[in-house]
C-alpha atoms as a printed R data frame, in Angstrom:
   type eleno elety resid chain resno       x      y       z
1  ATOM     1    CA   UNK     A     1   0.000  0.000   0.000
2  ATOM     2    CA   UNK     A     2   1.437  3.460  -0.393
3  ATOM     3    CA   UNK     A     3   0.213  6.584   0.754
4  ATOM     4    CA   UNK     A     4  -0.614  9.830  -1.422
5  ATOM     5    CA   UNK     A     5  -0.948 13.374  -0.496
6  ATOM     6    CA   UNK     A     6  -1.366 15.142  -3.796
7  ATOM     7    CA   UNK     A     7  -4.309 14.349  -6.579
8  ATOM     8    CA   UNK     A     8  -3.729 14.475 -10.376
9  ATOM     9    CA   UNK     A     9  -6.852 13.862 -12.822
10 ATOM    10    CA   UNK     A    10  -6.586 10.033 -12.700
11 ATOM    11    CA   UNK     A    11  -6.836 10.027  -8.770
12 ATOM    12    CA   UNK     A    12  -9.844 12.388  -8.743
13 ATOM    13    CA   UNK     A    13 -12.024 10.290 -11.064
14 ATOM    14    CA   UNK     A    14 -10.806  7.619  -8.812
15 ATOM    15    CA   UNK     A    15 -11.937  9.869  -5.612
16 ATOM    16    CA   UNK     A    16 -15.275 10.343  -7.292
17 ATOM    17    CA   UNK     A    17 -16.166  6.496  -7.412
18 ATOM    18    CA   UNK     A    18 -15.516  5.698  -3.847
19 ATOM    19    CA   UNK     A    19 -17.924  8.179  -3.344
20 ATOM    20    CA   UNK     A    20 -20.039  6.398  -5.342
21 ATOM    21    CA   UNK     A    21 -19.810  3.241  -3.962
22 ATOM    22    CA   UNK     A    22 -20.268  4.400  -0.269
23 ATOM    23    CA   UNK     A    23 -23.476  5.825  -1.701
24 ATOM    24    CA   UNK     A    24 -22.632  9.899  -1.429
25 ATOM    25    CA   UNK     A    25 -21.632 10.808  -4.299
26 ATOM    26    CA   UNK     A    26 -23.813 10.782  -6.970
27 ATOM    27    CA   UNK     A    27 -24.326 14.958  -7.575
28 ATOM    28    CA   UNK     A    28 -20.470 15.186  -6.948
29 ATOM    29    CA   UNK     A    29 -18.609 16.214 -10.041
30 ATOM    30    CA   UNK     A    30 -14.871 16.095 -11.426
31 ATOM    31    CA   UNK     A    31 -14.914 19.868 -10.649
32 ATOM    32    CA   UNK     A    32 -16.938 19.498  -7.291
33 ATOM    33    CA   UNK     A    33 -14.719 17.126  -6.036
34 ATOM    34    CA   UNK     A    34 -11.547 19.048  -7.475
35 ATOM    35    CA   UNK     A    35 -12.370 21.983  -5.165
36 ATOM    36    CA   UNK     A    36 -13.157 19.883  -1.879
37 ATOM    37    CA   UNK     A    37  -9.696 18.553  -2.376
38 ATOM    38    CA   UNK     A    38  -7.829 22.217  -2.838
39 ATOM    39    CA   UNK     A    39  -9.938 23.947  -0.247
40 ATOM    40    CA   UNK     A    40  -8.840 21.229   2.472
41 ATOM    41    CA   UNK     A    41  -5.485 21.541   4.709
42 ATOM    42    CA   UNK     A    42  -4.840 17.798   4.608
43 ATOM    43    CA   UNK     A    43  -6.341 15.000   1.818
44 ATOM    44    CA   UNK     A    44  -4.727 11.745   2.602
45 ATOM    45    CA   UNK     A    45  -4.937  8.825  -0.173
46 ATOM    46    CA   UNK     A    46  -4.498  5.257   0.453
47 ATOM    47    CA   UNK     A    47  -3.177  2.927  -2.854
48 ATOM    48    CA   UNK     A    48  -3.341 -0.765  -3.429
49 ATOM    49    CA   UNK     A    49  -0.266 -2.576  -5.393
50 ATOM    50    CA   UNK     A    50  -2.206 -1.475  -8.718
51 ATOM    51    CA   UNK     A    51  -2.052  2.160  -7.561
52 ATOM    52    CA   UNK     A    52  -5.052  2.833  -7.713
53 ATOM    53    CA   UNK     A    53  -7.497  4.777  -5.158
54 ATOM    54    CA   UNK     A    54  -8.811  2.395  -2.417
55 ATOM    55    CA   UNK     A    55  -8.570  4.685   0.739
56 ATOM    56    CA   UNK     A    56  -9.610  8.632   1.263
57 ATOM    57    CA   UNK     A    57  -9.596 11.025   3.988
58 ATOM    58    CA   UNK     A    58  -9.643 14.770   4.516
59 ATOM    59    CA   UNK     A    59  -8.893 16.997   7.531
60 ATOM    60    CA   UNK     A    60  -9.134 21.041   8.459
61 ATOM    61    CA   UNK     A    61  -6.530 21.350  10.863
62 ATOM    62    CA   UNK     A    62  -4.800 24.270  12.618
63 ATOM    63    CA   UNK     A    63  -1.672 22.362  12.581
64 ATOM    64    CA   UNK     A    64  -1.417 22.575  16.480
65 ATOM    65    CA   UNK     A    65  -3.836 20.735  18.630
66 ATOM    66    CA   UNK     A    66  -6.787 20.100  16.621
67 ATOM    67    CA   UNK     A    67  -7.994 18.430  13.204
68 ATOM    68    CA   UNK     A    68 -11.499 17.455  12.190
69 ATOM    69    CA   UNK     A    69 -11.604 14.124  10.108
70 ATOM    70    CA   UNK     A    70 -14.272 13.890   7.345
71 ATOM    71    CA   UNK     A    71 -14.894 11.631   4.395
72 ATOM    72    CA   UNK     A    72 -13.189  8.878   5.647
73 ATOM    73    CA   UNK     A    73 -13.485  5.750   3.077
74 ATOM    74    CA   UNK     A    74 -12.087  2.530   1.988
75 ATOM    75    CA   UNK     A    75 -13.068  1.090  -0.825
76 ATOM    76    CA   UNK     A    76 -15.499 -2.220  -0.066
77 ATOM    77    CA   UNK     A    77 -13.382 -4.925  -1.018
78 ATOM    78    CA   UNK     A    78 -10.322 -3.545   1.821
79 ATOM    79    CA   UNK     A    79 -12.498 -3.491   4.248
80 ATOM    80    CA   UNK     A    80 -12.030 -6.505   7.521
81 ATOM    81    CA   UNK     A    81  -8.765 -6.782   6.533
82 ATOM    82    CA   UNK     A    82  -7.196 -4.047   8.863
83 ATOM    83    CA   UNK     A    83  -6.203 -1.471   6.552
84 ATOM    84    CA   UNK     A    84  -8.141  1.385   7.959
């Protein structure tokens, strides 16, 4: 597994269908989704050995005591066997 903190075009589309498959993100486009991840202080991606996107989170932070985790996902297929 590796671990990505930056997004190209390939990892968004990726983004937008584990939203899909967790059942939120239907009315979420390229461009939606684009924005949520530059208006964030922290999106955290989780790869499989085929690099692709199996694992997203996103946190506001102040960088000192605090951070508020949303969106956590992993994709359904990951899931039991203790990679979250």
């Amino acid at each position: 597994m590796t671990i990505i903190y930056d997004f190209s075009g390939r990892y968004i589309k990726q983004r937008c269908q584990l939203y899909k498959q967790m059942g939120r993100g239907d009315d979420r486009s390229i461009e939606d989704t684009l924005q949520c991840l530059q208006n964030y202080h922290i999106c955290i991606g989780l790869l499989n050995s085929d690099n692709n996107l199996i694992g997203f989170t996103r946190a506001l932070s102040n960088f000192i005591h605090k951070a508020f985790i949303s969106d956590a996902m992993l994709s359904a297929e990951y899931r039991g066997q203790d990679v979250g």
